[in-house]
C-alpha positions as CSV (number, residue, x, y, z in Angstrom):
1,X,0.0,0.0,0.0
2,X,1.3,3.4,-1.0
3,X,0.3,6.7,1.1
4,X,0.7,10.5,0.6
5,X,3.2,11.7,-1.7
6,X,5.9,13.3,0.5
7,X,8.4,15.7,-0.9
8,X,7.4,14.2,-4.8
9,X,7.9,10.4,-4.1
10,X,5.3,7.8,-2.8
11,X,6.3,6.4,0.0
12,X,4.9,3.2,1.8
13,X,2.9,1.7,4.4
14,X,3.0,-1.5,6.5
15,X,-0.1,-1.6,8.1
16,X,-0.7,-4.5,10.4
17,X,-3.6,-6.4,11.0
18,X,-7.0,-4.8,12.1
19,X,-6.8,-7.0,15.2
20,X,-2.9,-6.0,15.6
21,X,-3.6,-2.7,15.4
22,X,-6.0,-3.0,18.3
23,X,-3.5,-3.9,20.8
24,X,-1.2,-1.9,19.2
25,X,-2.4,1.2,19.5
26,X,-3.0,1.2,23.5
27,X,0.5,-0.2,23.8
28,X,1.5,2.9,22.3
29,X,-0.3,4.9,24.7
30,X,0.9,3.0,27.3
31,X,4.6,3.4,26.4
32,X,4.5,6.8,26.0
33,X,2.1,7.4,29.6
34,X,4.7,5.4,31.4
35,X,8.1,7.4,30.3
36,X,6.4,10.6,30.7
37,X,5.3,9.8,34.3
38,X,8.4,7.8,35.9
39,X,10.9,10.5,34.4
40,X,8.6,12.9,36.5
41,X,8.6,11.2,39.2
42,X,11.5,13.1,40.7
43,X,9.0,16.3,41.1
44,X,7.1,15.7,44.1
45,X,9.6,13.5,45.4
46,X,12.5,16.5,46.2
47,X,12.0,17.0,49.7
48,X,11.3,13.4,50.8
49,X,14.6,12.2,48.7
50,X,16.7,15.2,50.6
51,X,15.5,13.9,54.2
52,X,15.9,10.2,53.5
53,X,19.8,10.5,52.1
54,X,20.9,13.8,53.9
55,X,21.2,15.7,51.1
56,X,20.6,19.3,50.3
57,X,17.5,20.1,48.2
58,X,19.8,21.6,45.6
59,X,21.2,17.9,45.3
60,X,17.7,16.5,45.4
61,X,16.9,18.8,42.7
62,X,19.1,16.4,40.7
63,X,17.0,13.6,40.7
64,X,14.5,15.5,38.1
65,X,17.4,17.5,36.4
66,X,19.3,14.5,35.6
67,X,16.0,12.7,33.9
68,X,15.7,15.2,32.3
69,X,19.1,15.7,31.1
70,X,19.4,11.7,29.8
71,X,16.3,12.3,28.3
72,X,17.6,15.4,26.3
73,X,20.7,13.8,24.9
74,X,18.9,9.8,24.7
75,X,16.1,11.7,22.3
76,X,18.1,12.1,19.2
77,X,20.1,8.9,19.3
78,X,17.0,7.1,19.6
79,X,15.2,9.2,16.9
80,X,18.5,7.8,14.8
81,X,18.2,4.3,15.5
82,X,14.6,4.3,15.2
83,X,14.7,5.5,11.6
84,X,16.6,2.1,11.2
85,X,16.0,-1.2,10.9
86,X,16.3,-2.3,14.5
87,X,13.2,-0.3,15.7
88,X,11.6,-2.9,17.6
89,X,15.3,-3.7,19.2
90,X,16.3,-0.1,20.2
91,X,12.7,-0.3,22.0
92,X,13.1,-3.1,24.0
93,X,16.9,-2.7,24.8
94,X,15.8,1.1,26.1
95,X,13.1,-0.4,28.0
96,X,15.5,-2.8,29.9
97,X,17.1,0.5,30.4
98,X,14.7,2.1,32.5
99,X,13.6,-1.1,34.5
100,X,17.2,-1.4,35.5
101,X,17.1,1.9,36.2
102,X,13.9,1.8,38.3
103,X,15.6,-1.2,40.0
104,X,18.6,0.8,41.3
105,X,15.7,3.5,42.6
106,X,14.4,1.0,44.9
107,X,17.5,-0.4,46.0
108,X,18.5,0.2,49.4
109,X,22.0,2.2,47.7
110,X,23.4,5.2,48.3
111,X,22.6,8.9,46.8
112,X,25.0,7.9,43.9
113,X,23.0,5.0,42.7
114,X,19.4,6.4,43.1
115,X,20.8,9.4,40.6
116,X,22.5,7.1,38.3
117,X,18.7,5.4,38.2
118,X,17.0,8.1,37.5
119,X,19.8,9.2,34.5
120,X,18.5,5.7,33.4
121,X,15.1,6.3,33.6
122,X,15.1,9.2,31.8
123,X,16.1,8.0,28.7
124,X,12.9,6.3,28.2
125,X,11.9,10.0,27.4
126,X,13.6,9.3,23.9
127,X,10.9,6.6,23.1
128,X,8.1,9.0,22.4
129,X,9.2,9.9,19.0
130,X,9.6,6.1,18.2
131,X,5.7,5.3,19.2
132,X,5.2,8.3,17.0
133,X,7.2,6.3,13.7
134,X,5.6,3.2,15.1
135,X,2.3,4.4,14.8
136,X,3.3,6.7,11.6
137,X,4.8,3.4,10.1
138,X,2.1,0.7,10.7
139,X,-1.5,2.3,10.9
140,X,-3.7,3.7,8.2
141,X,-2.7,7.2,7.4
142,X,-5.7,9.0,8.9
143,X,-5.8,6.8,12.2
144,X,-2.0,7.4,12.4
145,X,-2.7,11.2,12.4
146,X,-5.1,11.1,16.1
147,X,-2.9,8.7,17.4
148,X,0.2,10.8,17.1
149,X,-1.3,13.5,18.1
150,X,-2.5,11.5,21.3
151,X,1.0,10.2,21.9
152,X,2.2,13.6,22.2
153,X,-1.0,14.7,24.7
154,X,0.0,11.8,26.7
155,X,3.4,12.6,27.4
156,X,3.0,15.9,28.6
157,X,-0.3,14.8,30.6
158,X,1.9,11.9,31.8
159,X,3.4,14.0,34.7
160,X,0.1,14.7,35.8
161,X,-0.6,11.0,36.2
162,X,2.8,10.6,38.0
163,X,2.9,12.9,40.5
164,X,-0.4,12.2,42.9
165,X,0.7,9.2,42.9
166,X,4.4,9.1,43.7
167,X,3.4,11.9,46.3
168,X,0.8,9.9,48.2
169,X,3.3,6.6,48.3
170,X,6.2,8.9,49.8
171,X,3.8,10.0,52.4
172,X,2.5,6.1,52.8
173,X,6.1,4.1,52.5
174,X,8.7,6.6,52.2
175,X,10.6,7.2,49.0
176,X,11.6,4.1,48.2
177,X,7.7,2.8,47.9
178,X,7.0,6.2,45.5
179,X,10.0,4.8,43.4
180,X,8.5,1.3,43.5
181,X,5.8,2.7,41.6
182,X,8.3,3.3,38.8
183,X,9.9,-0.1,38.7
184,X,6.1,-2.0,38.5
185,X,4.8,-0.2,35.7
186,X,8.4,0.1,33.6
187,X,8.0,-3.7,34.0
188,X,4.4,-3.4,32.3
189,X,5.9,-1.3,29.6
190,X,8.5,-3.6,28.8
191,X,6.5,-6.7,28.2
192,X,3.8,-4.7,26.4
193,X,6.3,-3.6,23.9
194,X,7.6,-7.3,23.7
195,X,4.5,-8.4,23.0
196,X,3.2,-5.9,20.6
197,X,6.0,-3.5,18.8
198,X,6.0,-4.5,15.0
199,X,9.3,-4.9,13.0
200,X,10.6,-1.7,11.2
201,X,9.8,-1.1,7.5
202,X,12.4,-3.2,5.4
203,X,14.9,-0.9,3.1
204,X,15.9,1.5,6.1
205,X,19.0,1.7,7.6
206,X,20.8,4.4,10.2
207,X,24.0,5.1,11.4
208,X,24.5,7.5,14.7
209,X,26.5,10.2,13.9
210,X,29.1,9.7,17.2
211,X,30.9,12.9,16.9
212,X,27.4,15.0,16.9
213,X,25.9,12.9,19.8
214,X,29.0,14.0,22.0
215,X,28.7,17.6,21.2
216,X,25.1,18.0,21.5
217,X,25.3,16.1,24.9
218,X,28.1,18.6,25.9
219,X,25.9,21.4,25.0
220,X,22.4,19.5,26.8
221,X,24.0,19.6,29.8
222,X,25.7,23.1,30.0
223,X,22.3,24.4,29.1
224,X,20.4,22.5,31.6
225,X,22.9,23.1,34.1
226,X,22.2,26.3,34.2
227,X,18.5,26.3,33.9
228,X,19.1,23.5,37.2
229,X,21.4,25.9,39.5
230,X,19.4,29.1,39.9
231,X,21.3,30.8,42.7
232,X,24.5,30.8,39.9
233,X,23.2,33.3,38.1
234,X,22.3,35.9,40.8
235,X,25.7,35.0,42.7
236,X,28.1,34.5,40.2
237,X,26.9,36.3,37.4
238,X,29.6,36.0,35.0
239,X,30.3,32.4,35.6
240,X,26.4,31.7,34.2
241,X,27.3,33.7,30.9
242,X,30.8,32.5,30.7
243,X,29.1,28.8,30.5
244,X,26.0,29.9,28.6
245,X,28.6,31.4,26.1
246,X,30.3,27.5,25.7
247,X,27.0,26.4,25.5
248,X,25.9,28.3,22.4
249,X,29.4,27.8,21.1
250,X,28.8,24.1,21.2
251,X,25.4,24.1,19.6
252,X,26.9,25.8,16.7
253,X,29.9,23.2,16.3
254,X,27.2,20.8,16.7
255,X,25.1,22.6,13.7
256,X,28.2,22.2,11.7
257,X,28.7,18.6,12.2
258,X,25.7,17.7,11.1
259,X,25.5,20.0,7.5
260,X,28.8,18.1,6.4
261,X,27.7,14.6,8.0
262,X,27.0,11.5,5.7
263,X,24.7,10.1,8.2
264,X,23.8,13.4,10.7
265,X,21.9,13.0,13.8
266,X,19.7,15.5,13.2
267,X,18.8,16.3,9.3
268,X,19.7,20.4,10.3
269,X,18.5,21.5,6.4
270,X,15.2,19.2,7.0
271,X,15.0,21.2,10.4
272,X,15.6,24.6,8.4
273,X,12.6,24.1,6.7
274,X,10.2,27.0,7.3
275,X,7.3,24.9,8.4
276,X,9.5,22.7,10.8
277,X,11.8,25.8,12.3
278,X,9.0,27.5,13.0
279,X,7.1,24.8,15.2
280,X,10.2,24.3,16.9
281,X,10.6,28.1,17.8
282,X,6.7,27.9,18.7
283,X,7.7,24.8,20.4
284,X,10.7,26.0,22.6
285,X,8.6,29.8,23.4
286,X,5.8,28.1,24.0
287,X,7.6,25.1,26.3
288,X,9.2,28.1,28.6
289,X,5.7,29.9,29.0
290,X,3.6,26.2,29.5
291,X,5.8,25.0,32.2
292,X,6.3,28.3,34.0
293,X,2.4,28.1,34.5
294,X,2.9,24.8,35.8
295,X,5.7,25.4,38.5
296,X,4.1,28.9,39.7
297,X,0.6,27.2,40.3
298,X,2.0,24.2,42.3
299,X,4.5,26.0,43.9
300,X,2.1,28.9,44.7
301,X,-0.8,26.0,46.2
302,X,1.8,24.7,48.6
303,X,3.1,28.0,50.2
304,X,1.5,28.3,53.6
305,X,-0.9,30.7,54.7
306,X,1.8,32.7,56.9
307,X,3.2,33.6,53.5
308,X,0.4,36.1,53.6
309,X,-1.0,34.0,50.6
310,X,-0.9,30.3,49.3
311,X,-2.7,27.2,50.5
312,X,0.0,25.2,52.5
313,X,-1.3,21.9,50.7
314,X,0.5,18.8,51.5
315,X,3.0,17.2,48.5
316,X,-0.4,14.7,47.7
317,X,-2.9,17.6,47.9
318,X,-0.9,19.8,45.6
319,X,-0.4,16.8,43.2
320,X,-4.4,16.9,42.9
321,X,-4.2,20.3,41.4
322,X,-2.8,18.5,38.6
323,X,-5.4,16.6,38.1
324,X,-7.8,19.4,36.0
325,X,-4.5,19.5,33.7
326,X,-4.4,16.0,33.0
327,X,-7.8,15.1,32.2
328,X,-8.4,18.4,30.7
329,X,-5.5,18.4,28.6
330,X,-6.4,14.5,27.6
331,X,-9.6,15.8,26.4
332,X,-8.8,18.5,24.6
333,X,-6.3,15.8,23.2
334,X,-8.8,13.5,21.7
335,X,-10.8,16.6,20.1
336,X,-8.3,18.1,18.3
337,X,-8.4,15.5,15.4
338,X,-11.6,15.9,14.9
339,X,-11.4,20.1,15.1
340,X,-8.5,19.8,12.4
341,X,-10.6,19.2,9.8
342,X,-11.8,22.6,9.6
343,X,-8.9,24.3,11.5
344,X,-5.4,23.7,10.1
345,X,-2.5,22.8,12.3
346,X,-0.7,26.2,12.8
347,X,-4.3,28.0,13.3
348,X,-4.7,25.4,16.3
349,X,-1.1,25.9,17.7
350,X,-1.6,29.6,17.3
351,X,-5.8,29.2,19.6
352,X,-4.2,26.9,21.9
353,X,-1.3,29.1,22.8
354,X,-4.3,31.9,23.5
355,X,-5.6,29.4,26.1
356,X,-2.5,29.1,28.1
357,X,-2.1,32.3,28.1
358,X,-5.8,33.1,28.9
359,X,-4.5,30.8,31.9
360,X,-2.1,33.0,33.2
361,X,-4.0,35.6,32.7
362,X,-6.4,34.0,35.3
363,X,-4.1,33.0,37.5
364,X,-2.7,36.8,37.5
365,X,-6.2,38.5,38.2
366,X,-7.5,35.9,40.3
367,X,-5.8,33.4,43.3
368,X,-7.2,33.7,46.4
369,X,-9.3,31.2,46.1
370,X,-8.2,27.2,45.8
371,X,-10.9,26.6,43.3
372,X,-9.9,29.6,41.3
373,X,-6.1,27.6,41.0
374,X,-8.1,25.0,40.1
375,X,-9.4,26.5,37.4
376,X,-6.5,27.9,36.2
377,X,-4.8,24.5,35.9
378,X,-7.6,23.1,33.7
379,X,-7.4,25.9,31.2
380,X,-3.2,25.5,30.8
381,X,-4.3,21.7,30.4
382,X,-6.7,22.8,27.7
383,X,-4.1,24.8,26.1
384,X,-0.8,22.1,26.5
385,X,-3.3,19.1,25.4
386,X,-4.2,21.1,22.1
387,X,-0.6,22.7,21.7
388,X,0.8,19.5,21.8
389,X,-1.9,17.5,19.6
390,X,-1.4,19.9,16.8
391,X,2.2,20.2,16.8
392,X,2.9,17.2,15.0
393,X,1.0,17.7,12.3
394,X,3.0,20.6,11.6
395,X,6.2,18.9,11.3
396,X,5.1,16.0,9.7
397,X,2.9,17.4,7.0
398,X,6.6,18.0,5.8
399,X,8.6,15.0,6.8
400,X,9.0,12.0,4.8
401,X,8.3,8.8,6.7
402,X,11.2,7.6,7.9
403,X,12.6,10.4,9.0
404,X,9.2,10.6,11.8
405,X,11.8,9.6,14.4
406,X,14.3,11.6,13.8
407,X,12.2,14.8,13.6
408,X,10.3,14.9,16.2
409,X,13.0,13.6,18.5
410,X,14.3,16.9,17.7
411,X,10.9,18.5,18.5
412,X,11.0,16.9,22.2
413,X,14.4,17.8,22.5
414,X,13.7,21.4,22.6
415,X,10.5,20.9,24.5
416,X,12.3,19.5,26.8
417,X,15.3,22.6,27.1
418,X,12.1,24.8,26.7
419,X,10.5,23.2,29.5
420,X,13.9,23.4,31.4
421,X,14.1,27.4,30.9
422,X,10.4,27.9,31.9
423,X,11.3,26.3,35.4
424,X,14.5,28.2,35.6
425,X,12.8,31.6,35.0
426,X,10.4,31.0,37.0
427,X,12.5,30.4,40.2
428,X,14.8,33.0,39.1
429,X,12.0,35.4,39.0
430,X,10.3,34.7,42.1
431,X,13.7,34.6,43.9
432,X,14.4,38.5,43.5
433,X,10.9,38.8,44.4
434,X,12.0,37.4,47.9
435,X,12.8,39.9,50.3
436,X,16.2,39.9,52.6
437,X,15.6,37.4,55.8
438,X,12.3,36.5,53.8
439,X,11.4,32.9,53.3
440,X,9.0,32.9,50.3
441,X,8.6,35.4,47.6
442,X,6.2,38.4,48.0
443,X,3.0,37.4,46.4
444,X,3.6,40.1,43.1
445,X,6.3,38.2,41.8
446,X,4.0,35.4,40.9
447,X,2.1,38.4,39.0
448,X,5.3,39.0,37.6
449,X,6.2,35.7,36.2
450,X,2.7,35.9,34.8
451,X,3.1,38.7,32.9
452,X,6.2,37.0,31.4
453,X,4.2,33.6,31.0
454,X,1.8,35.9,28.7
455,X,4.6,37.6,26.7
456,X,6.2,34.0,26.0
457,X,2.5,33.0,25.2
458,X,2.6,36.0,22.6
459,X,5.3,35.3,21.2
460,X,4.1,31.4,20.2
461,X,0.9,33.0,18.7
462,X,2.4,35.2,16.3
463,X,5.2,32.6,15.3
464,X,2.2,29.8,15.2
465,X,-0.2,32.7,12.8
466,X,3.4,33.5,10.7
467,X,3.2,29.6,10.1
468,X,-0.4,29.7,9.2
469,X,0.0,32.6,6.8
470,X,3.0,30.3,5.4
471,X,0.8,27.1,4.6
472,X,-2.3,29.4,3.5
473,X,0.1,31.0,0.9
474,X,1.8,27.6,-0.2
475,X,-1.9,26.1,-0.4
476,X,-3.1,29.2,-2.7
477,X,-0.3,28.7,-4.8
């Protein structure tokens, strides 16, 4: 079977069986729920993981930074290899991965160990994109579409999922139980895929680019580094932009590798392509504005009441607020396929970035109230769920086939330094809000970091609407 011409040249499908295709399309979803939420598990679990190994709660902060650093770096080499012919291998072996991983979590070992676990856990991140060319690869082009675009809700919605959970089992068992938690369901993941992840396409083949992995890693972890240690860039100033300066200097040696690669990591002209640089500018804006939201609401719901303001929730009650996000966001999810029918991809990136900022807005005006947080929540759900949904249609309206991977490996990659940034600015911001001998910030810097959330929110509209004008144009034509 033959699908949609793609740059000129048909390319194929390998559909599996209807009944196939019914258990593999949940496994998919599964996969993708189950990275998402164990590589967030180090969120609520900060404080409990200090306590338990004596460790300061900027070495705690560790435990998510270092997910999320593994994950960054993991993304591309996995986009790579799953371009290949060894898809269904790379799966599995990075599954085995993150159970081993999630094994030395649980393990009575020291701090050393339980961060070396979570570095392995977090490359499970990388397998997003791969459910993606999975799904891209081996169902029906139009069914492929919603189930891409759920793949992507589910993995930001995935943290939502995670954290209640890992936050009532540290309160119940202590931090080993809450990591327990990753170790069962990582199991689960790993015998669904061995059960149900099809054999790659035959004809492909893919070679990781070594010398560009390196480079990029270098670069992932000077940048996330520095979005991780906050107080280095109010105490030692030139330090942060000394290392910010390598950082960019890396990314551009990186860029060069890959332009005079045979077999790059990243296809960097594929990536220049109007359509695709744009959604990941929309995507890297918009990451920094979406998760600053998130942090400032959960952060702001468990301040106590002698702040002056806050709720003083618990780590499990806070984790609740998430909920409206995740079941919001799923929903808005599961419409968007049927809303892009009439509304094109860029249109919906450009509405749902109105929504989160409609969500700060809210949270700006109006916060004295638990249900009002509440509320605010659900809308930046409603706004993530349809942002991410919609974004990859706009890259792979312009991607061949085998190259689904690859791309939107890139995609999460800088989601994931986006999403790094938004958390950065946010503390950063609500730190010089914080008075001398002051504990917790004074209750305008969270207006503050609003007010930036909308700008970053303005910013993804009018790339999002620029990439709408594009495709309207190129459609005309």
């Amino acid at each position: 079977m033959t699908g949609q011409p793609v740059g000129g040249v048909a390319v194929k499908t390998f559909p599996v069986a209807r009944s196939e295709a019914r258990l593999l399309v949940p496994a998919l979803m599964f996969i993708a729920l189950v990275v998402a939420a164990v590589a967030s598990l180090g969120t609520p679990l900060i404080t409990s993981v200090a306590t338990s190994f004596h460790v300061s709660l900027g070495s705690a902060q560790w435990t998510l930074t270092v997910a999320l650093l593994s994950g960054a770096v993991a993304t591309p080499v996995l986009g790579r290899l799953g371009a290949g012919p060894h898809r269904r291998a790379t799966i599995l072996a990075t599954l085995a991965v993150v159970v081993a991983g999630s094994a030395l979590t649980v393990l009575p070992l020291p701090f050393a160990w339980l961060l070396a676990g979570r570095a392995a856990q977090g490359v499970g991140l990388g397998l997003t994109a791969l459910m993606m060319g999975v799904a891209r690869d081996h169902l029906p082009e139009e069914r492929s579409a919603t189930v891409i675009a759920l793949i992507s809700v589910v993995s930001i919605v995935g943290a939502g999922v995670g954290y209640p959970l890992a936050a009532l089992l540290a309160e119940l068992g202590g931090v080993r139980a809450a990591y327990g938690l990753g170790l069962v369901v990582t199991a689960a993941a790993l015998l669904t895929a061995w059960r149900s992840m099809p054999e790659a396409p035959e004809g492909r083949s893919a070679h990781v680019d070594v010398a560009g992995a390196v480079v990029l890693a270098a670069a992932l972890l000077l940048v996330l580094f520095l979005a991780g240690e906050r107080n280095l860039w109010s105490r030692h100033l030139a330090v942060a932009a000394s290392i910010a300066v390598v950082a960019v200097v890396l990314l551009c040696l990186w860029a060069v590798i890959e332009l005079r690669s045979t077999t790059p990591l990243v296809d960097v002209r594929a990536v220049r392509h109007p359509a695709v640089a744009g959604a990941n500018l929309a995507m890297f804006v918009g990451g920094i504005g979406m998760y600053l939201l998130l942090t400032l609401i959960t952060r702001y719901a468990q301040t106590p009441h002698g702040a002056g303001y806050g709720f003083g929730l618990t780590t499990f009650v806070a984790g609740l607020v998430l909920i409206p996000f995740s079941v919001l966001g799923f929903v808005a999810g599961k419409l968007t396929p049927r809303v892009r029918t009439r509304i094109t991809d860029p249109l919906l990136l450009a509405g749902s970035a109105v929504v989160v900022g409609g969500g700060f807005a809210l949270f700006a005006a109006a916060r004295s109230d638990l249900a009002e947080v509440f509320a605010a929540m659900g809308v930046l759900g409603v706004g993530v769920g349809g942002f991410s949904a919609a974004m990859p249609g706009v890259i792979l309206a312009v991607t061949p086939k085998s190259e689904t991977s690859s791309a939107m490996s890139f995609n999460y990659v800088v989601r994931s330094v986006g999403y790094s940034l938004g958390s950065a600015i946010g503390g950063l911001i609500l730190a010089a809000g914080t008075g001398p001998g002051h504990l917790f910030p004074d209750d305008s810097a969270y207006t503050t970091a609003a007010l930036v959330g909308i700008g970053a929110m303005a910013i993804t509209t009018l790339t999002s609407l620029a990439l709408a004008r594009r495709r309207s144009s190129e459609t005309n034509a």
